[in-house]
C-alpha positions as CSV (number, residue, x, y, z in Angstrom):
1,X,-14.7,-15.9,-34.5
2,X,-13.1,-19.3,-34.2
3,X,-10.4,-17.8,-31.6
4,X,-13.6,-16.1,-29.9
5,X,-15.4,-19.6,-29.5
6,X,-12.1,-21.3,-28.3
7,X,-11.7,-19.0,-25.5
8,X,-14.9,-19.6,-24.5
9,X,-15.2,-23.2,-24.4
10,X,-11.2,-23.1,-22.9
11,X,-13.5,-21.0,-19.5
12,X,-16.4,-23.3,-19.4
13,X,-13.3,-26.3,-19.1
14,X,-11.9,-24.4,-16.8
15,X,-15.1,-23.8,-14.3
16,X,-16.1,-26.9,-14.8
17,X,-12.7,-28.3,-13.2
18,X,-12.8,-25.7,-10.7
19,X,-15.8,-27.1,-9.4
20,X,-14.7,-30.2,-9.2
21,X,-11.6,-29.0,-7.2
22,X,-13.7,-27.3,-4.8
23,X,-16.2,-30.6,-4.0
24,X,-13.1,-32.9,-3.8
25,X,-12.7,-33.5,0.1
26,X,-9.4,-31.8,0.6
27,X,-7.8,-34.0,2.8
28,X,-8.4,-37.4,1.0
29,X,-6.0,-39.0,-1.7
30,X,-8.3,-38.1,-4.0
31,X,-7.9,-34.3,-3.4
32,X,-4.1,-35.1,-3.8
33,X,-4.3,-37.2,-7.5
34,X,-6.5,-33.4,-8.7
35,X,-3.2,-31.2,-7.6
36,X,-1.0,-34.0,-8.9
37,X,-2.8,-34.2,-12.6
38,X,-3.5,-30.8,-12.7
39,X,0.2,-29.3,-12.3
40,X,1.8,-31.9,-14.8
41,X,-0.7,-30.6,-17.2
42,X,0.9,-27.3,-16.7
43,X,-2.9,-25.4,-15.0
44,X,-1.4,-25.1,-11.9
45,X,-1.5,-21.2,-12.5
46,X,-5.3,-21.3,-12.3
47,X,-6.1,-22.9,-9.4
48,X,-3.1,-21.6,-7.0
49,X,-5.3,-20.9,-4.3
50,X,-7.4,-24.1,-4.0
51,X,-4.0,-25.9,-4.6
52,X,-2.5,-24.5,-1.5
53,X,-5.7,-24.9,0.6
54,X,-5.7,-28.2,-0.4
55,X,-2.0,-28.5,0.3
56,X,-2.7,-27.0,3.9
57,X,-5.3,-29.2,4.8
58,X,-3.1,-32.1,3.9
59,X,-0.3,-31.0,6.1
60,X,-2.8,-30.4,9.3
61,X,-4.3,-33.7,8.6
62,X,-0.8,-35.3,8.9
63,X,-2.1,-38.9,8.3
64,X,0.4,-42.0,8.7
65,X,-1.5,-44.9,8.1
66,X,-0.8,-44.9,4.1
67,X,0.5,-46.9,1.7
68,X,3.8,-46.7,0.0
69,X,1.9,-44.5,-3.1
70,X,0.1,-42.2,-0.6
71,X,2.5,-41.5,1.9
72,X,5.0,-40.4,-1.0
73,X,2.1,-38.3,-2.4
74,X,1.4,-37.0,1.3
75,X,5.2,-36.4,2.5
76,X,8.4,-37.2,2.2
77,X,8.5,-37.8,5.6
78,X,6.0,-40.6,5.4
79,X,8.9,-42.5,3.9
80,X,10.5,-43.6,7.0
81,X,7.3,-46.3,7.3
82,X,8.3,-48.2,4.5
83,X,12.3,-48.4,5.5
84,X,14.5,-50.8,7.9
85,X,17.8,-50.5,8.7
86,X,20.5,-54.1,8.0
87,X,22.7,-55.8,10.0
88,X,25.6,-52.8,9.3
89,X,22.8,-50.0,10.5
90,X,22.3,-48.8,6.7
91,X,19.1,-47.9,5.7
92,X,16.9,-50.1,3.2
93,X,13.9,-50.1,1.7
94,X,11.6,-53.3,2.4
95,X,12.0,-55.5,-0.2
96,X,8.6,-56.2,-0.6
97,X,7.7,-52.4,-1.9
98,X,9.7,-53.8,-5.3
99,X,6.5,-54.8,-7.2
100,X,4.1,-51.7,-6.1
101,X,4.9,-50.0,-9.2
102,X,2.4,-47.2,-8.3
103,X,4.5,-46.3,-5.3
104,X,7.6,-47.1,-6.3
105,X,7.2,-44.0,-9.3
106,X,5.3,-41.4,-6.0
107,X,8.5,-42.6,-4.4
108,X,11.1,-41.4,-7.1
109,X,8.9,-38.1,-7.5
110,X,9.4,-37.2,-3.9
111,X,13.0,-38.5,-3.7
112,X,13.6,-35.4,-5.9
113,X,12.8,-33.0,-3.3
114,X,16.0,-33.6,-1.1
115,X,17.3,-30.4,-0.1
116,X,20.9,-32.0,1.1
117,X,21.0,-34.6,4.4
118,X,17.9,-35.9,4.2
119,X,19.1,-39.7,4.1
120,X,15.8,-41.7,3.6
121,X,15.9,-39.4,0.5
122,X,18.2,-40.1,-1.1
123,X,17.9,-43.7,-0.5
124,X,14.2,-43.5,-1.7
125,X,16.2,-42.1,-4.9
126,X,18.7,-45.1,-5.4
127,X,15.9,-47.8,-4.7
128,X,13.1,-46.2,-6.8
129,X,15.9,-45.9,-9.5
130,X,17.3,-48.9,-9.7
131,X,14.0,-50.6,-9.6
132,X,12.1,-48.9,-12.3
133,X,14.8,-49.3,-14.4
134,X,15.2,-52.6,-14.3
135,X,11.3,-52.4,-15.3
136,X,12.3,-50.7,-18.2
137,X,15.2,-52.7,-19.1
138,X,13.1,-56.1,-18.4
139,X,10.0,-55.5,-20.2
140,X,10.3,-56.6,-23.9
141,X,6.4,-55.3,-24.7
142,X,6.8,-51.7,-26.1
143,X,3.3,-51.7,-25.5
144,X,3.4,-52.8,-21.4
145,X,1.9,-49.8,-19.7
146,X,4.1,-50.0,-16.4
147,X,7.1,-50.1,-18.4
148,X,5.9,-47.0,-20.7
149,X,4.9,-45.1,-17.2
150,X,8.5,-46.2,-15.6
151,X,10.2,-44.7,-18.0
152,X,8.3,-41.7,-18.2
153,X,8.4,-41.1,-14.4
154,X,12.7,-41.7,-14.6
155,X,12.8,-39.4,-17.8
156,X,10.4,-36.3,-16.3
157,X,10.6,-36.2,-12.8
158,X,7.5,-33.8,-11.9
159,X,9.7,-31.2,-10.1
160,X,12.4,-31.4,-12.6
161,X,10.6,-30.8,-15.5
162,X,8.1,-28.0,-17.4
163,X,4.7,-29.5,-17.8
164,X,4.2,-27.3,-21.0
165,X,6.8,-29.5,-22.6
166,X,5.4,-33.1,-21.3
167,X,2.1,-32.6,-21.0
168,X,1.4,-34.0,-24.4
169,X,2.8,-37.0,-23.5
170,X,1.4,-37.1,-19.6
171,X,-2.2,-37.2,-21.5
172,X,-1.7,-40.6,-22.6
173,X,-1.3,-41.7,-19.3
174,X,-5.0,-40.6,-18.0
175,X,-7.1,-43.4,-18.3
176,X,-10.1,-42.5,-16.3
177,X,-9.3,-43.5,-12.7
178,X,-11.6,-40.6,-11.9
179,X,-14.7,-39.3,-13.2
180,X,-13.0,-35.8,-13.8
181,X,-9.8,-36.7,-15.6
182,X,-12.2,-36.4,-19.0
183,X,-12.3,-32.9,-18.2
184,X,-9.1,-32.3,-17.3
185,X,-8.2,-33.7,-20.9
186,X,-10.1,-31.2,-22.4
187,X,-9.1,-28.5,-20.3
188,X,-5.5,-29.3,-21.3
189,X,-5.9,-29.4,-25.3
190,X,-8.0,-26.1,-25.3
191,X,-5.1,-24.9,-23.3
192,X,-2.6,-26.1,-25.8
193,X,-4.2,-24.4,-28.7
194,X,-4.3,-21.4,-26.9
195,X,-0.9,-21.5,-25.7
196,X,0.0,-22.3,-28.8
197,X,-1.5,-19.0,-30.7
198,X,-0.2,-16.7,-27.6
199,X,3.4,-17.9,-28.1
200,X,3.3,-17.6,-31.7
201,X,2.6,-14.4,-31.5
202,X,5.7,-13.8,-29.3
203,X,7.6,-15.3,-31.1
204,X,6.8,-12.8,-34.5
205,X,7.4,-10.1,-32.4
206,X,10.7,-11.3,-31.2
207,X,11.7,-12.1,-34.7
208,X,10.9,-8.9,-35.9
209,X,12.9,-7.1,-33.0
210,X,15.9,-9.5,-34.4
211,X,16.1,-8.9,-37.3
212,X,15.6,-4.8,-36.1
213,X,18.7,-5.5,-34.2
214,X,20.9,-6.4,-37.0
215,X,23.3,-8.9,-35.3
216,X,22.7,-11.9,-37.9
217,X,23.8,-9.6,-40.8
218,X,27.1,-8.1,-39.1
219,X,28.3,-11.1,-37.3
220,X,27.7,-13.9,-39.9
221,X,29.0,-16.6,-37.7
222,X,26.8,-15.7,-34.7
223,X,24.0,-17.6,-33.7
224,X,20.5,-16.7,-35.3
225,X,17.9,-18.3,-33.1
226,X,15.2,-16.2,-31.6
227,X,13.2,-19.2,-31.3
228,X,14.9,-20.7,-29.1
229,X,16.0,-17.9,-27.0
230,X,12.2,-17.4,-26.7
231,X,12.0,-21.1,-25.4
232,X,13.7,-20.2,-22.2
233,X,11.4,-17.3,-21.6
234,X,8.4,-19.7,-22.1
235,X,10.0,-21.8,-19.4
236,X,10.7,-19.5,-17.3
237,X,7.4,-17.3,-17.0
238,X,5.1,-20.1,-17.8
239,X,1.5,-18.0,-16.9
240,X,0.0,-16.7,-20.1
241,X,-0.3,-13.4,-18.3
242,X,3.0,-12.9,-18.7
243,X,3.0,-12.5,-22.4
244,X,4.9,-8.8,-22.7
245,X,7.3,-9.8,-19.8
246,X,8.5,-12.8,-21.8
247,X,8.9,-10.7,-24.9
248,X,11.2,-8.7,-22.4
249,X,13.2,-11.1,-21.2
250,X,14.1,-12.6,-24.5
251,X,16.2,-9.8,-25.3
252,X,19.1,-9.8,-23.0
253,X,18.8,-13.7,-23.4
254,X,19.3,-13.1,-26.9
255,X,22.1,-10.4,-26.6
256,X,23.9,-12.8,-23.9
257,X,24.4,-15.5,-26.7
258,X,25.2,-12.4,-29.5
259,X,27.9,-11.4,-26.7
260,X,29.1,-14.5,-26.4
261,X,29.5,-15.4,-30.5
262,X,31.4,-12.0,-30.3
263,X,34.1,-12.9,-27.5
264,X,34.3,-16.6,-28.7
265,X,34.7,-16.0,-32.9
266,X,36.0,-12.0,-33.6
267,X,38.2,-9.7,-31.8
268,X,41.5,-9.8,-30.2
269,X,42.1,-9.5,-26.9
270,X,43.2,-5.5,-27.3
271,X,39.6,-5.6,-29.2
272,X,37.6,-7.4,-26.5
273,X,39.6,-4.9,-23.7
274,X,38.2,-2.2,-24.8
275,X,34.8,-3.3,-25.5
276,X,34.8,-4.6,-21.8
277,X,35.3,-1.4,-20.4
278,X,31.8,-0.1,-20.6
279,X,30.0,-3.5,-19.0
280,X,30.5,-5.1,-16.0
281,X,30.8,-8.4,-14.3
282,X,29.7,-10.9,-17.2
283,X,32.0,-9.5,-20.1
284,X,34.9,-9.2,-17.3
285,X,34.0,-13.1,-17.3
286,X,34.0,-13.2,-21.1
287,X,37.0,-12.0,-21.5
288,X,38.7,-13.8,-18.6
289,X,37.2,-16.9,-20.9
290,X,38.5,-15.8,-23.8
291,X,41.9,-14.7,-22.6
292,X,42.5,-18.1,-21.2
293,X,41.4,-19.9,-24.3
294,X,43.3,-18.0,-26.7
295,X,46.6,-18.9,-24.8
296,X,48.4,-22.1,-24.2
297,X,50.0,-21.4,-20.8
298,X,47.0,-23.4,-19.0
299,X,46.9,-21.0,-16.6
300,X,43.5,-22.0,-15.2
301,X,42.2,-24.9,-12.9
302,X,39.2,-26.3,-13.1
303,X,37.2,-24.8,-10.3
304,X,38.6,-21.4,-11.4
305,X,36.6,-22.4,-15.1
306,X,33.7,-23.5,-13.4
307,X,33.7,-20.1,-11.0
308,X,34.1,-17.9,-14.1
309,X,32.0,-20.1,-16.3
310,X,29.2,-19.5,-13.9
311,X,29.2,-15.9,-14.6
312,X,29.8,-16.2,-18.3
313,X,26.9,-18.6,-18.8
314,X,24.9,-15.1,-18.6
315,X,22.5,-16.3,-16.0
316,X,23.1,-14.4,-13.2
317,X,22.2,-11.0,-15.1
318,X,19.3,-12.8,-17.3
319,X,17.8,-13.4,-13.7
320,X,18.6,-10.2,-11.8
321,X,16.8,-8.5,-15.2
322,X,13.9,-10.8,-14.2
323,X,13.7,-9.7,-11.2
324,X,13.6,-5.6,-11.7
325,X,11.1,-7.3,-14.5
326,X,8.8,-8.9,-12.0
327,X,8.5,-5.5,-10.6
328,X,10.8,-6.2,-7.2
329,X,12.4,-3.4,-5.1
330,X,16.3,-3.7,-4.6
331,X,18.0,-3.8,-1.1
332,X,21.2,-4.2,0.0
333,X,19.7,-7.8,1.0
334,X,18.7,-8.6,-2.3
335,X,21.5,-7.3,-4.1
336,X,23.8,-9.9,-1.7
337,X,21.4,-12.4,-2.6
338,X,20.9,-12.3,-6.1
339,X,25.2,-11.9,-6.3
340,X,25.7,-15.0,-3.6
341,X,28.2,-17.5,-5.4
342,X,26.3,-20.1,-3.1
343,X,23.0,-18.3,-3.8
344,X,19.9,-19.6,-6.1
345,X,20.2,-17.5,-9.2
346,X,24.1,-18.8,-9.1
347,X,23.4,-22.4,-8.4
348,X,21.5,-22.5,-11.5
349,X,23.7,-21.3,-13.7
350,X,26.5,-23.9,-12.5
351,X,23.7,-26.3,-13.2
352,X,23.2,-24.8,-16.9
353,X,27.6,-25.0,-17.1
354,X,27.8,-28.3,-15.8
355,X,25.3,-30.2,-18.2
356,X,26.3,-27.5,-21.2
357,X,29.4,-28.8,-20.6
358,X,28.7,-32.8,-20.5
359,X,27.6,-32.3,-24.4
360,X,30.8,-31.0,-26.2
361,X,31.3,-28.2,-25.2
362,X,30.0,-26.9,-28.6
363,X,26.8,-25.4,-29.4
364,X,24.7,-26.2,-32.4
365,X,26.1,-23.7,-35.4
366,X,28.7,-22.1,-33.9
367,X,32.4,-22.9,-34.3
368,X,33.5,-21.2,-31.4
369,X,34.8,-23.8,-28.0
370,X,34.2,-22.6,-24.4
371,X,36.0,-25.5,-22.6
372,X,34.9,-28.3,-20.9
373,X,34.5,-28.7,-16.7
374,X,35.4,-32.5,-17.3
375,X,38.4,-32.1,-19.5
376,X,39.9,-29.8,-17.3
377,X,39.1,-32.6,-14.1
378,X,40.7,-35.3,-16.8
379,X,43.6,-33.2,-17.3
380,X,44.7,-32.4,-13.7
381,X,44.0,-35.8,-12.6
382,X,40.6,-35.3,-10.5
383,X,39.4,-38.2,-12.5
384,X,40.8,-40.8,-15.0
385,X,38.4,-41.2,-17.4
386,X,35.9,-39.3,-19.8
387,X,33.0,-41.6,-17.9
388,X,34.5,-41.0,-14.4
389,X,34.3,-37.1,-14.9
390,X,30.3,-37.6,-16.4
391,X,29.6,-38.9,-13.3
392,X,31.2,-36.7,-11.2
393,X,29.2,-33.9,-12.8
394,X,26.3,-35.6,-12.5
395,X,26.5,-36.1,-8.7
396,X,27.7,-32.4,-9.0
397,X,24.3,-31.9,-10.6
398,X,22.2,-33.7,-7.9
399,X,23.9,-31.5,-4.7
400,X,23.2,-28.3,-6.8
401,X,19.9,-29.6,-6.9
402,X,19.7,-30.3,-3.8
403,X,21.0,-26.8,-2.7
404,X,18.5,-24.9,-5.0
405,X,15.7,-27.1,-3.3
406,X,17.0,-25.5,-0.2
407,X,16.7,-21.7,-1.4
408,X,13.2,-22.3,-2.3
409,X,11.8,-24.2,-0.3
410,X,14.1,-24.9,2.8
411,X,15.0,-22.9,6.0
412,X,17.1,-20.8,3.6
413,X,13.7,-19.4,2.3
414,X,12.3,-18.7,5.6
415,X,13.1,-15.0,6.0
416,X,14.0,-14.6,2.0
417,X,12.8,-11.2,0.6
418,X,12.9,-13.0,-2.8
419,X,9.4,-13.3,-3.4
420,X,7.9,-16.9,-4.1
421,X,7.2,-16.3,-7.4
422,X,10.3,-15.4,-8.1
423,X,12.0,-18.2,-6.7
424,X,9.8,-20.8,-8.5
425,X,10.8,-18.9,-12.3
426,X,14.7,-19.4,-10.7
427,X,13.5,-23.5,-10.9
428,X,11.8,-23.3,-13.8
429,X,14.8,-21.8,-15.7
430,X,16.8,-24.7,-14.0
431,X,14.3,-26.9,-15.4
432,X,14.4,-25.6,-18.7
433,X,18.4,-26.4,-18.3
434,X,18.2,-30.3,-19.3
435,X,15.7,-30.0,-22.0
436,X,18.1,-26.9,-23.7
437,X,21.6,-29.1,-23.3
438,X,20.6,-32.6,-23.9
439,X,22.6,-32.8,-27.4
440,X,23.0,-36.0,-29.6
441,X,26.2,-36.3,-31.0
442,X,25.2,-34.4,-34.0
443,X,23.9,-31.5,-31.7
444,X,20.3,-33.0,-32.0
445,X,18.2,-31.8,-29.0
446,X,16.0,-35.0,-28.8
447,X,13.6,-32.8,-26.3
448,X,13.1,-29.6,-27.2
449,X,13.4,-29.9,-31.4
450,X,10.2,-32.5,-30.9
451,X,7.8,-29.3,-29.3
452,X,9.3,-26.7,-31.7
453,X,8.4,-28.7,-34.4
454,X,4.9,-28.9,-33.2
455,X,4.5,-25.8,-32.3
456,X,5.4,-23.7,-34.6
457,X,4.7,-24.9,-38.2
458,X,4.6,-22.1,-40.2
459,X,6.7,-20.4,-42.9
460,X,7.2,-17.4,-40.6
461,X,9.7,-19.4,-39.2
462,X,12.7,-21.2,-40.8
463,X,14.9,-23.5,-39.8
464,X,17.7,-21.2,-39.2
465,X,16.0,-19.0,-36.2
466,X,15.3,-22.7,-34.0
């Protein structure tokens, strides 16, 4: 009865918004703040329609006469108004733009949309950067509202980040502007709850397969966390709909990691051969990985590591399974695409190996090593120091970005027979990437423990399968 009268108070919300979608004139800034608020409360899924004919009607209307907070809104584009060049010809931002806080966050936002050589970009990113942090860092009121908002906007970029995971927080920051952001409040909280109970559910199931599959009891070292595995799934296909093809997708998520435990903690190499035998490209990478770490020759650079390590992070297949998933046909154009080294579904598992490896190189419960990108840079002399190689990852991290942005939006897109939706569950695993491998030093995950926690307290679940 209660679930009954939650649903339907969850579709009166969700009319009621939709109306308000539909009066808002779709070329105004207005229209813009709806689609803005709406997709970082994750309810992007049910107004995908009205989102893009507001999004077209923005485009045709091609304004320039904004401010610094609408034209980022608008277009990246619009950027070029608000930038001068110096005595040397470089590019800089007006000096004046420092104190518009309100533009100055639109500005980082779009700054993260850069698909490679757009330079008033990646200026926008360095300036909006800089500044907001120095917002933070100045401010001494843990209560100051622009400092609170600063930090939020450098923490969860919009297009970096799942809104399922932030929206909790984002809520605090609607303060009434607009008559319909009450509504869109409520729209969001019934959608939590019911989010909530659907992935619950999910999550039993997936336990229950588990525990079916035996793995925990065999392999005693190997990781037991169906929760988490789940996580990415949740991430990844984000619509409720989707509920049966998440369950799916868990499972070779889960087996990669089982896999994994297996080449990293038992069996010798004749062992692992054999085992090899019957799969094909990632356990060749597995035991290419485990070869090289059982033998002090050093017979491995770094880019080597980081080519194998792309394969071995498991993402390549868990994507190409999403794909058949999804229901999509293979060609001979699709097969190159989804095995392109340089391609999407590659670029974001260098992004997953590259931050994996900035922690230690060590997952949570597991006493296995897999290497690490920047000891291997330290080691040959790319860089000198344990901070130099961070941040040459991290600039690593921005171009693959940058290069993913391309594939999914960019030219590269243009004749793609990768469908859309397909593309956008390629960023929202990359998303999910930060919020997964952000470790403390005692293998804390400061982002994603938080929302488990809240999630999912119940006795069905104990701390071991998180």
């Amino acid at each position: 009865m209660q679930e009954t009268i939650l649903l339907f108070k969850h579709g009166e919300k969700l009319e009621q918004v939709r109306d308000v979608v539909m009066k808002v004139e779709e070329d105004s800034l207005e229209s813009l703040e709806v689609v803005d608020k709406i997709q970082r409360l994750g309810l992007g899924y049910y107004f995908k329609d009205e989102i893009e004919a507001i999004l077209h009607h923005q485009y045709l209307a091609n304004h320039c006469d904004h401010d610094l907070y609408e034209a980022s809104l608008r277009f990246p584009d619009f950027l070029g108004k608000f930038v001068c060049r110096d005595e040397g010809d470089q590019l800089k931002f007006k000096g004046g733009l420092v104190g518009e806080m309100k533009g100055l966050m639109a500005m980082h936002e779009a700054s993260h949309l850069n698909m490679g050589g757009e330079e008033i970009l990646h200026e926008a990113a360095v300036f909006s950067s800089h500044h907001l942090t120095n917002k933070c860092m100045g401010c001494l009121d843990d209560d100051d509202e622009q400092s609170k908002m600063a930090k939020y906007c450098l923490l969860y970029p919009q297009h970096k980040s799942l809104p399922h995971f932030t929206a909790k927080n984002y809520l605090t920051f609607l303060k009434g502007e607009y008559p319909w952001e009450h509504l869109l409040r409520e729209l969001a909280e019934f959608e939590s709850v019911k989010i909530e109970s659907l992935h619950k559910h999910e999550v039993l199931r997936v336990v229950e397969w588990w525990k079916g599959v035996g793995i925990d009891k065999e392999l005693k070292s190997s990781r037991n966390q169906p929760l988490k595995w789940h996580m990415w799934s949740m991430a990844i296909l984000e619509n409720p709909r989707c509920s049966k093809h998440r369950i799916l997708l868990t499972k070779p998520i889960s087996l990669v990691y089982a896999v994994d435990d297996i080449f990293d903690l038992y069996g010798t190499i004749h062992e692992l051969t054999h085992f090899t035998e019957a799969w094909g490209s990632l356990m060749d990478a597995f035991l290419k990985e485990a070869k090289w770490l059982r033998s002090s020759s050093g017979d491995i650079n770094a880019e080597e590591y980081l080519k194998n390590g792309v394969i071995s992070s498991g993402v390549p297949m868990v994507l190409s399974h999403l794909y058949f998933l999804m229901g999509n046909p293979l060609t001979n154009q699709t097969h190159l695409l989804l095995n392109d080294p340089n391609g999407l579904t590659h670029s974001v598992a260098k992004l997953l190996r590259l931050l994996d490896d900035l922690g230690t190189a060590q997952d949570e419960q597991q006493e296995g090593y897999d290497g690490s990108y920047v000891e291997m840079c330290m080691k040959e002399g790319k860089v000198d120091s344990l901070e130099g190689g961070r941040e040459q990852v991290m600039s690593m991290v921005w171009d693959t970005w940058e290069k993913m942005n391309e594939h999914a939006y960019g030219r590269l897109n243009w004749s793609s027979p990768l469908p859309l939706s397909f593309r956008h569950a390629c960023l929202n695993a990359a998303r999910m990437v930060p919020t997964m491998y952000t470790y403390h030093q005692n293998h804390y995950l400061p982002l994603l423990q938080p929302y488990i926690k809240s999630m999912f307290q119940h006795k069905t679940f104990p701390k071991s399968t998180i």
